[in-house]
Structures are given as structure tokens and as C-alpha cells.
N, C-alpha and C positions, 0 to 999 in steps of 0.2 A: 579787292582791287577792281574798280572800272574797266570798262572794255577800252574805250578812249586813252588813258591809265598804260594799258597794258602796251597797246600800238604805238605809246613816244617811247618805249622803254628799250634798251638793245637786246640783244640777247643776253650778254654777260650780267646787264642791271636784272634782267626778269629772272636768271639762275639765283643770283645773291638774294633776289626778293623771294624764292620759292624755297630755298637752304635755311631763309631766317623763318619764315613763315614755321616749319618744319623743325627746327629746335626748339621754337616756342608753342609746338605742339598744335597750330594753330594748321591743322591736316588740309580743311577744305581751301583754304586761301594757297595753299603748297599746291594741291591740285592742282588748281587753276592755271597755280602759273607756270605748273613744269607742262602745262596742256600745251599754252603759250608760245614756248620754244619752237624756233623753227627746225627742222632735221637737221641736225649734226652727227658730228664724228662721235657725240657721247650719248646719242639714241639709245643706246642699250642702256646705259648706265641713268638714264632718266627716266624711262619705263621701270626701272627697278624703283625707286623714287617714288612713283609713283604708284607700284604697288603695295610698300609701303604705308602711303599715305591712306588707299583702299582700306588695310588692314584696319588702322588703328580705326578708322570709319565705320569698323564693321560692316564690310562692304567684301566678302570673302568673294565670290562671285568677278565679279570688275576687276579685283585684284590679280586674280590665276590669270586674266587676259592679259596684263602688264606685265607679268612677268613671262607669257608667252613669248610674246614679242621681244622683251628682252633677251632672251635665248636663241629667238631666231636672228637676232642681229651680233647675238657676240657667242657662239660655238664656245662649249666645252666651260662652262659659268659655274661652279660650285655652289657659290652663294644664291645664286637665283634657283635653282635644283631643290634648294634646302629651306627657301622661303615660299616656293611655291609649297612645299611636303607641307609647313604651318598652315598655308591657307587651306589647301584641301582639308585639313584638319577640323578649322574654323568653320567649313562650310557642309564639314559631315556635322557640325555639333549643328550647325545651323539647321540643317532639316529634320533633325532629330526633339528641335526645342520650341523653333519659332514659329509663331501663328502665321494666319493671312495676315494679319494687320501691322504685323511684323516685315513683312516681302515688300515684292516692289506691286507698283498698283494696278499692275495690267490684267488680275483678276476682275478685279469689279468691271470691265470692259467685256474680259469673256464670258462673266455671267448676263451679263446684260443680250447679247450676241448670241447665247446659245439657243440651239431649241429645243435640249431636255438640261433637265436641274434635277441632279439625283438626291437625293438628302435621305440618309435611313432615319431620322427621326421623323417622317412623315407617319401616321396614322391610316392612310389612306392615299393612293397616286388622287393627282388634280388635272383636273381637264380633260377634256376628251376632245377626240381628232377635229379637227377643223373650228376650233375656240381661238383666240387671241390671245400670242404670248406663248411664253414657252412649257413643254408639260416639264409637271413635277411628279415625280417619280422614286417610287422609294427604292428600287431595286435597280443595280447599274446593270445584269444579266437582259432585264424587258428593255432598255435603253438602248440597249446596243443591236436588239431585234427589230427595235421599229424605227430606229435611225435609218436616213437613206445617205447616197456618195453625199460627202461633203458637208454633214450636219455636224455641231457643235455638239459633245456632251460636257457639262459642267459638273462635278462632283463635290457637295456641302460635306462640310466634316461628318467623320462617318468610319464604320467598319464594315467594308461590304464583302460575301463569301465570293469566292473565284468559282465555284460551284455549288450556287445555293439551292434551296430547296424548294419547288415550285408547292402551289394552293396541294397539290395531289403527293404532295411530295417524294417528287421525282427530281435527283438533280438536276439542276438545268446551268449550264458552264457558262461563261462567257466565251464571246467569239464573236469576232470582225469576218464575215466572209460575203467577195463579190463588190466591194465597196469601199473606201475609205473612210473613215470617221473622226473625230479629233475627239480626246480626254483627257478633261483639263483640270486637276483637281486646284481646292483652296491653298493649301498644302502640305509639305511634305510631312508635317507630324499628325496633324487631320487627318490625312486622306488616307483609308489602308484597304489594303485590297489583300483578304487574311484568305491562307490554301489549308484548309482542313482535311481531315481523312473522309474518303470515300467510302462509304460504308460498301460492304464485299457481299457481292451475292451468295447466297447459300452455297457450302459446299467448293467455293470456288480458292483456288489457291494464287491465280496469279495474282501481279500489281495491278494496281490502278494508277490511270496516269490522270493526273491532276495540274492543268496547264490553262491559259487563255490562248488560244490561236487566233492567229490572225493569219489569214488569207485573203490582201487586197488586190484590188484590178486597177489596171492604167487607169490613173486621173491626174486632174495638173494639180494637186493637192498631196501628198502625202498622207498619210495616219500618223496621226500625231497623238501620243501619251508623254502627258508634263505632268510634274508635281503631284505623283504619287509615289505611296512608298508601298510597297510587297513584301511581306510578312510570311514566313512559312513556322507554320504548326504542328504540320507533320512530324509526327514521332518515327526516326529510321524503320520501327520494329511493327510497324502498322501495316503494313506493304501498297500502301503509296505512293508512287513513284511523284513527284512534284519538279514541275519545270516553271518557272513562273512565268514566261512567255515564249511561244513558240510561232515563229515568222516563216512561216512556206510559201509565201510569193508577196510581190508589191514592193512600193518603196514605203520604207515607218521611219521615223522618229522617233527618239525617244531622247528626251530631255528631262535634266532634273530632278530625277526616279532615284526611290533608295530602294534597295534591293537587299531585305535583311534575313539572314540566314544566321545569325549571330546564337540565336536560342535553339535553332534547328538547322546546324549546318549541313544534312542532306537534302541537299536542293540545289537546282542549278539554274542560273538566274536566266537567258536566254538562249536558243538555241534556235540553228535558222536551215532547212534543210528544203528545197524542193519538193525532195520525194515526200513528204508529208504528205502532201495533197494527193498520192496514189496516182494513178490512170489518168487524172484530169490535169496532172502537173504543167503537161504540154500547152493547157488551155490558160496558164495563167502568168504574168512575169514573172521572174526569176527574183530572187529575195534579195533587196536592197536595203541596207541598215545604216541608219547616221545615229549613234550615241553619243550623248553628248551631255556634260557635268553631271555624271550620275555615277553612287558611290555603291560598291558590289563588295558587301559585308557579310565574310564569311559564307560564301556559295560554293561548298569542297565538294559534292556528292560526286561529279566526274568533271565537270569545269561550269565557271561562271559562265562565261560565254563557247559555243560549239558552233562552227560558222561549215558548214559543207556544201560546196556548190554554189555560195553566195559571195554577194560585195558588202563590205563592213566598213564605214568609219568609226573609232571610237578616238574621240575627242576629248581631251581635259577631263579623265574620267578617276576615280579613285578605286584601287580594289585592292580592301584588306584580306590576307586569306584567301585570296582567289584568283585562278590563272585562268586564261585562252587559251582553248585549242580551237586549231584551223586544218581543214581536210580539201579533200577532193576539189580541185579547180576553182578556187576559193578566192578571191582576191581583198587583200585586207590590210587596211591603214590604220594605224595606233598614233596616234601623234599628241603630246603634252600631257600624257598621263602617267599614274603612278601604279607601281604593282608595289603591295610591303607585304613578304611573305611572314609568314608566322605559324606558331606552333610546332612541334617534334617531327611529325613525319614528311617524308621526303616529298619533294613539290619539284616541279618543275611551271614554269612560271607563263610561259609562250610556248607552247608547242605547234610546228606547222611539219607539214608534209605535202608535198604534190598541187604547193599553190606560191601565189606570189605574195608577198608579205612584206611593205613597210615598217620600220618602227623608227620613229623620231621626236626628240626633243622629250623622250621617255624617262624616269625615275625608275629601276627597280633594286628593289635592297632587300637583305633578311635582317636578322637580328645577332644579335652575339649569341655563340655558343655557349658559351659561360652561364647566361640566363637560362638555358636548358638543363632538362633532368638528364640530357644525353644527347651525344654530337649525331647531326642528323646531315644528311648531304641537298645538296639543292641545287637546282638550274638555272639561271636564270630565262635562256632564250634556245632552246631544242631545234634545228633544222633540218629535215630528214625526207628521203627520195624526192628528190628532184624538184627540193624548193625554190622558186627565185625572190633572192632578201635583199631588202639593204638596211642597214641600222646606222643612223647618223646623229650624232649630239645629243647621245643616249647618255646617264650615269647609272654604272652598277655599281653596286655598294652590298659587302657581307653576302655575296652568295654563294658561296663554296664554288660552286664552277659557274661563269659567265655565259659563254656562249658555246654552246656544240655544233657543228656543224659537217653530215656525212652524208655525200651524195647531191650536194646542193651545191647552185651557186651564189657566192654571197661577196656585198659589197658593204665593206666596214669603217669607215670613216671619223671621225672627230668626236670620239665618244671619251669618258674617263671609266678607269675600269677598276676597283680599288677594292682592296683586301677580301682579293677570292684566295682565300686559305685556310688550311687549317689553325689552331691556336693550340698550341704546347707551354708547360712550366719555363722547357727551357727550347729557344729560339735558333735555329742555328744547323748544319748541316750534319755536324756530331750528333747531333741528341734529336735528327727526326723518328730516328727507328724505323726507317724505310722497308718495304718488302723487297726480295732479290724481283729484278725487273724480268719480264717476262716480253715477249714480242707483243705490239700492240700497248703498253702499260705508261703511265704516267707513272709508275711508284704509287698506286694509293692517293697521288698530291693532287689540288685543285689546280684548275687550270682559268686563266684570264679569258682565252679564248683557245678554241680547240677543233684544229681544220684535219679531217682525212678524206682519204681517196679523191680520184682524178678528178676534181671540179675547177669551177672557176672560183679562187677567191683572190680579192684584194682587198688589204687591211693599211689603211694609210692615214696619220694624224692622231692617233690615238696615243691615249694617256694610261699607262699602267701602272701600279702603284702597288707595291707590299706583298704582291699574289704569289702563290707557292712558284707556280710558273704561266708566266707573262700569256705565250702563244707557243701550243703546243702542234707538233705538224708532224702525221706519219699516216701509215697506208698509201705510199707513193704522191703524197701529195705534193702540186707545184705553185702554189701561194706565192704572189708579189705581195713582199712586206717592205712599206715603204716612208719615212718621216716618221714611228714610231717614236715613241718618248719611254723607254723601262726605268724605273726607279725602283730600288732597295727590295729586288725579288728575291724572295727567301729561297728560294732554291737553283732555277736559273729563268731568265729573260726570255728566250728561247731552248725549247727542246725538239731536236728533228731527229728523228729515226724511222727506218720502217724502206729505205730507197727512195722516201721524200728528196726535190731538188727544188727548193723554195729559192727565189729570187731574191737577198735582204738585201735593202739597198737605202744608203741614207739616213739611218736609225739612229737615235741615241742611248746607248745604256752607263746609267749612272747607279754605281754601287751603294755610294753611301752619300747622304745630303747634309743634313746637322749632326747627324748620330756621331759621336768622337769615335766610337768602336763599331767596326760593321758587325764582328762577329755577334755583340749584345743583340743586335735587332734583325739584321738578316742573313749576313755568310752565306750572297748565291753568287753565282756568277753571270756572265751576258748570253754566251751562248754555247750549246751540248750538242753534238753531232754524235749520233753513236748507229750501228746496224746498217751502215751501205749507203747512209745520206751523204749528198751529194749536193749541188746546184752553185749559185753566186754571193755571194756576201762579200760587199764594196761600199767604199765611202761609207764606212757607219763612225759612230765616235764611243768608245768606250772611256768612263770617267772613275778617278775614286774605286779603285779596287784592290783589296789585299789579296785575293784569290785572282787566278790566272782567268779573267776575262771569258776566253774564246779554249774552251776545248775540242779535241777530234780523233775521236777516237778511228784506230790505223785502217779500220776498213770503210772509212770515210772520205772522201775525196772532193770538198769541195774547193769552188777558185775563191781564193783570200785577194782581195785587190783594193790600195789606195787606204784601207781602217786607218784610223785614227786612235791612240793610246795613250789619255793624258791621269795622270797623278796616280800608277800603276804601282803600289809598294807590298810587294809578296809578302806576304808572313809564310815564310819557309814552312817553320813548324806546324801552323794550320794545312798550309796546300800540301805538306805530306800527309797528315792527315784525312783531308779530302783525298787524294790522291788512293791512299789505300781504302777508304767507304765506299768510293765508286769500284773498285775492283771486286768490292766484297757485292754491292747490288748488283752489277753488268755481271752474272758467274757466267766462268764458260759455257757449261750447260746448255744456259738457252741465248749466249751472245758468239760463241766460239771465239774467234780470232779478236772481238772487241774485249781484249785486255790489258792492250796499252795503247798508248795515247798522248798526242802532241798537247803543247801548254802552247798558247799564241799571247805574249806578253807588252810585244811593244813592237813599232813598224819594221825596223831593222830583223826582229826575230821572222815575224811575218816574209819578210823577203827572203829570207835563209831558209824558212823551210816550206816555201809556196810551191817548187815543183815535185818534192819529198808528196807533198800532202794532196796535191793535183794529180799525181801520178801514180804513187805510189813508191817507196824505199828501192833504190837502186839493188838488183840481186847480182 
């Protein structure tokens, strides 16, 4: 379709013509014309369109972009969540398979541009200093010593060591220091930059650390590494230590890196620390990191990425098998990228402590248990002494617990949160087999999200779905939970214990949706007050429930105001049932006085026993 073409057409003619274009397979004319469109109410939904179209183009890259955008314009998108997981897919297969000739063309520009050309199939480096043109060089370690600020290196297909062995053979590592440099390989299935073992001195027992450091100095340039991939060889049982890049001052780059630990997963893909540089650290900037479309496979040894003391963007990134951790005064942005955890042993996915911490428009999921040789727990997102977070229009998916959170403050917003639970034969509040609850205890059960002690949290717009329990809140916690959405939680929506006085306000909990039988699929209720919880719980809606909604137990005292109780149909026989399995897990013991407990069924009930339950039972 012409340009001319495109400008007498309206809008609604150029949607029809980019809808047919796109049933008839006919991807690039579709492009064009959802380009076409002018900004609408269905922006979101036309970026998706066209990430599609990306796809089938084989065009994985452009695609993750389209459906960025579509996420940032329509909050809490399932289908765009699950179409960008494909691309990322598409575009780890893609640097794993396809040549230069394959990419887009902005190589042949930066070889032309550069002023070394590494190529390990050289015979002999070419040229010498003050010749015409750029030198070629067989070895990236000499390249990057006689590079000055701001020089281009170009990298020919090739296997080059991270610390090879000089004429005298002595290793000699790579390393960026005092300067900034740019490395640009052909690409990502060419270009490898391989971490072997460090042969160990005589006698000697410790590790060897096997790393490229970088240490750049203020320039208007960056250090920039594109389109290579990092390979670790390291055998665990060699004793060395392998980081595949380590940033202790400057601003870097790093785009379009595969980072593979897949054969050798003790290895940790980056880590950014100041104090690396020792005594001089004062004398350099402070580590500045923008990652960006690069895929961290299988990097377990202690985390992909380790960020302490620095600023980190990672962008549209993919990490199979591998999680961030963030430390000391650390400020760090995650935006449009995926975590899929994998494998048996326990993970925790995002851990932060004592920094500030974004995460938005994030993917992180595990796998079914089922597929394991044994049920293993997992985290999604750890926040711990005196973090500041916010997680917005995030989707977690199969993590066994979503979000932790103790001692921090955190702001939680427009996220979906779905099937943080365990998986049993049989479903249902009779047959979890719970442990007797102990102070501090969830029961053994996952939780959606999980707020303690006196911070500031606010959880508002979120979507929970199927999880053992929704948001859990104790250690005197005083959480505003607000516009939530709980659907068919298997155990309950809410659980507060511990002198927690959480503000709930405006919430929806719906028991059952299609399921004809709740007990079949999840037999929880909305919400569990038990141990001296306290606070507000007003204007919420409880929907669809055969179990009594809203329990409290008698040393619980919070204000019931305004709820809402629609399609509430008790099954006696079950809630006596429930009725006695809570008794038998709350034991005196370790609950005392919490051994009976008000049922809140429907508004009238609610008003009849609001100053019983606010006050406590007339003596």
C-alpha cells in the first residue's frame, strides 16, 4: 500500500486493510498499515498486532518492542505476558543459530568504523601503529590494551579466551581500565568469548577468579559490548571461581549478549561492585549499568546478576535459571523482562536488601511440580531490611510464594498474581493435611504476597487467582489493601494474624467462577483474622461462596463496615467441617483463647455482630 494510498484512507478503512492484509498472511503490508493508524483507544491492542506480525517476520527483536508498549498502555494483559515469553524464545533461538548475514546490517558499518578487527583466524596481527586503516588483530585481550577512550573494537567470528595465554605464556585477561571502549561482535553465535580454567600455582589451594573487568572513566560515550555470547567451561571441581563480567566503575552497556552457563552452570554472569577497584574506588565513578535484550542461561553459581552499590537498568532481558540479587545502596530498574525459573532446588528469583528496586511490566513463572522429581519451594521477589520497591504490571505465574516482603517498604499495584500453591491429589480444605499453626506460620501454604512487620505497604489493583492464600499479613503489620480482585483461593484471600491491623478496603473476593462445585477446585474462604488482628475491613464485595466468607476468630477485633455479600449459599456440612480442621490447626497451645470464632455471612449478620466483634462479647 502506497503512502498517498495510506493518507485518503480513515482510520477504520486502514484497520480493515491491515486485519485482511494479516489473515491473508500477507505480515509486511499488515505492518505497515497498523503503523498507519493514528493513536487510539485500541493502541494497545494494535501494538499487539503488530507484534505479531514481527513474529511471523521473524523479526523476534521489534516484536518484544510492540508488545512492550502494549503492556504499558493496557495494565495487567495476559495474552501480551505470554506472547512476548514466545518471542523471547524466538530471539534466544535466534542468537544461538543465526549468522551475521542473518541480523540486521549495522555490522558491516561497525566494521568499517572500527579501529581494531579481532579475527582469531588470523595467522599473524596486520599493521602496525600509524598505517592506514584499521589493525587486525588476532587476540581481543592486545585489542583492548592498545584501544584508547572511545575506540571501536570489531570482533570476526571467532573463539576467543577471557584469559589467554601470552607469547611467554603467562595469562593475560581482558580488561577495560581508565577508558571506555566499544565491542561489537558479528554475532551472537560467532562471537564467544570462552572462561577456561586458570591453571593454579604450585601448591596453592585457593580459587582463581576468572572474570573480564571493567573499569571505565567519565566519557560522553559509554563502554559498550553488543553481540557476544559468554560461554563458561569451568568445571565446579577446578577451583575457579568464574564471573563473566565484572563492572566496578563507569557507565557500560551491554546489549544483545548471551550469557551461557547452560553446560557449566557455576557461573555468574555479572556483578557490579565499587569496591573492586580497592583504595582507587574514590578516584572513579560509581557503576552504572543499562542491559538490554540479553538472555542469562542458566547462571546459578550465587546469582546471574549481583549489583552492590550501583545503578542497573535491565531491560527486555530473558533469564532462564537465573535470578538477581541487589545489596547495599543499590538502585535498580527491571522493566519488560522475563525470569522462568527451573530445575529442583530452591530459588528465589529477585532478592533485594537495603536498596531501591523497580520491577515493571516483568514475567516471572516456575514450572509445575508435577514435572519434578520432588516439590521444591520458590520465590518469586524477596524484599528484606529496608527496601524501597514498587512492582507494577508484573505477572507471576507457578511460584510457590510470590512476593515476600520484611522490613521494607513496598508499593504493589496492577500486577496478576496466579497459582502460587501447592498441588495435591485431592483439592480442598479436608485433604490439605495442614500443620497445627504455630505464631508467625502460614500453615506450611504459599502465599500470593506476604507483608510483615511495621512498614509501609500498599497493595492496590491486583489480580490473584487459585494461590493457597491471596496476601498474607502478620508481625503487627499495617498494610492499605485496596481494589484487590481474589478469585477461587484455596485456602483463604486474606490471612492476618500476629496484632496485624491492615486497612482492607474496597476489594473483591470471589469464591467460585465457572467451577459448578467450589469444594472440587478450591474450598477457601475471603478472609481469616485469627491472634489479636485487628484494623478496618469496609466496602469489600464477597461473591459465590459456600464457606462462610469472613472469619474472626474471638481475640480478634476488627471494625466490619458497609461489606457486601452476594450468592453466599453455606454448605452446613462442609463449614462444620471446616469449622472443626481450624480448631484442630489454631490448638490451644500455641493460639490460646483463639478457639472460637464468629462466621460473617451476610450484611444483616455483619451488623448484629459488628460491636460483639469490635469490642469484644458483653461479660
Amino acid at each position: 500500500m502506497s503512502v498517498s494510498v495510506e493518507a485518503s484512507l480513515s482510520s477504520d478503512q486502514l484497520r480493515l486493510a491491515a486485519e485482511r492484509d494479516f489473515a491473508t498472511s500477507n505480515y509486511e503490508a499488515a505492518l505497515q498499515a497498523y503503523r498507519s493508524l493514528p493513536s487510539s483507544s485500541d493502541c494497545a491492542a494494535d501494538q499487539l498486532q503488530m507484534a505479531k506480525c514481527c513474529k511471523y517476520l521473524a523479526r523476534p527483536r521489534e516484536a518484544v518492542e510492540h508488545c512492550n508498549r502494549a503492556l504499558k498502555d493496557r495494565v495487567k494483559w495476559k495474552e501480551a505476558f505470554l506472547l512476548r515469553s514466545s518471542l523471547f524464545q524466538a530471539l534466544h533461538q535466534q542468537y544461538l543459530s543465526s549468522g551475521e548475514e542473518e541480523l540486521d546490517p549495522d555490522r558491516s558499518q561497525w566494521r568499517r568504523e572500527a579501529q581494531f578487527v579481532v579475527n582469531a583466524a588470523l595467522e599473524a596481527d596486520q599493521n602496525e601503529p600509524g598505517t592506514e586503516g584499521p589493525w587486525h588483530l588476532r587476540r581481543l585481550d592486545r585489542a583492548l590494551s592498545l584501544a584508547k577512550d572511545g575506540d571501536v573494537i570489531f570482533v570476526e567470528p571467532g573463539s576467543y579466551e577471557a584469559s589467554a595465554l601470552d607469547e611467554e605464556g603467562v595469562a593475560s585477561p581482558c580488561f577495560i581500565h581508565g577508558k571506555n571502549v566499544s565491542i561489537i561482535g558479528s554475532s551472537q553465535r560467532d562471537c564467544v568469548i570462552e572462561y577456561k580454567e586458570i591453571l593454579q600455582e604450585r601448591n596453592s589451594t585457593a580459587k582463581k577468579l576468572n572474570t573480564f573487568l571493567i573499569c571505565a572513566t567519565e566519557s560522553n560515550k559509554p563502554t559498550l559490548i553488543k553481540n557476544i555470547t559468554f560461554r563458561n567451561l569451568n568445571l565446579e571441581s577446578n577451583g575457579t571461581n568464574t564471573k563473566f563480567l565484572g563492572v566496578a566503575a563507569g557507565h557500560v552497556l551491554i546489549e544483545s549478549c548471551l550469557f551461557d552457563g547452560l553446560e557449566c552452570n557455576e557461573v555468574d554472569a555479572i556483578f557490579s561492585n565499587q569496591k573492586i577497584c580497592g583504595n582507587l574506588a574514590k578516584n572513579y565513578p560509581p557503576p552504572n549499568l543499562e542491559i538490554r535484550l540479553c538472555i542469562f542461561d542458566h547462571c546459578q553459581s550465587y546469582a546471574a546478576i549481583t549489583v552492590t552499590g550501583a545503578t542497573v537498568l535491565i531491560d527486555s532481558c530473558l533469564f532462564l535459571g537465573s535470578n538477581l540479587v541487589v545489596n547495599d545502596r543499590s538502585e535498580v530498574q527491571v522493566v519488560n523482562s522475563e525470569f522462568a525459573q527451573t530445575g529442583n532446588r530452591p530459588e528465589q528469583t529477585i532478592r533485594a536488601s537495603k536498596s531501591k528496586l523497580l520491577i515493571s511490566g516483568t514475567y516471572i513463572h516456575g514450572i509445575q511440580r508435577t514435572l519434578t522429581a520432588f516439590s521444591r519451594k520458590s520465590l518469586g521477589i524477596s524484599l528484606t531490611l529496608n527496601c524501597e520497591a514498587r512492582i507494577e504490571n508484573c505477572f507471576l505465574y507457578l511460584c510457590s510464594n510470590g512476593i515476600a516482603c520484611q522490613e521494607s517498604n513496598l508499593v504493589c499495584q496492577n500486577n496478576l498474581i496466579f497459582h502460587c500453591a501447592k498441588r495435591f491429589s485431592e483439592i480442598g480444605l479436608s485433604s490439605l493435611g495442614l500443620e497445627p499453626a504455630q505464631i508467625n506460620s502460614t500453615l506450611g501454604l504459599y502465599s500470593a504476597i506476604s507483608l510483615t512487620s511495621r512498614s509501609k505497604y500498599q497493595v492496590s489493583d491486583n489480580h490473584f487467582k487459585k494461590c493457597d492464600i491471596g496476601v498474607y499479613i502478620g508481625n503487627e503489620a499495617m498494610p492499605t489493601l485496596k481494589s484487590n480482585h481474589f478469585e477461587s483461593s484455596l485456602f483463604t484471600g486474606m490471612f492476618v494474624q500476629g496484632r496485624s491491623k491492615p486497612n482492607i478496603l474496597g476489594n473483591t473476593f470471589v469464591g467460585t467462577t465457572h467451577e459448578p462445585v467450589q469444594s472440587q477446585d478450591c474450598g477457601g474462604i475471603g478472609i481469616l483474622l485469627i491472634m489479636e488482628a485487628a484494623g478496618l475491613i469496609g466496602k469489600n464485595s464477597f461473591q459465590n461462596y459456600d464457606l462462610s466468607p469472613l472469619m474472626v476468630f474471638r481475640t480478634c477485633h476488627p471494625m466490619l463496615k458497609g461489606n457486601q455479600f452476594d450468592n453466599i449459599n453455606l454448605d452446613r456440612e462442609k463449614q462444620a467441617q471446616t469449622e472443626e480442621k481450624m480448631k484442630l490447626l489454631f490448638q490451644p497451645e500455641s493460639l490460646k483463647n483463639d478457639t472460637y470464632f464468629y462466621i460473617v455471612e451476610s450484611e444483616l449478620g455483619e451488623r448484629e455482630l459488628y460491636e460483639e466483634i469490635l469490642n469484644g462479647p458483653k461479660t
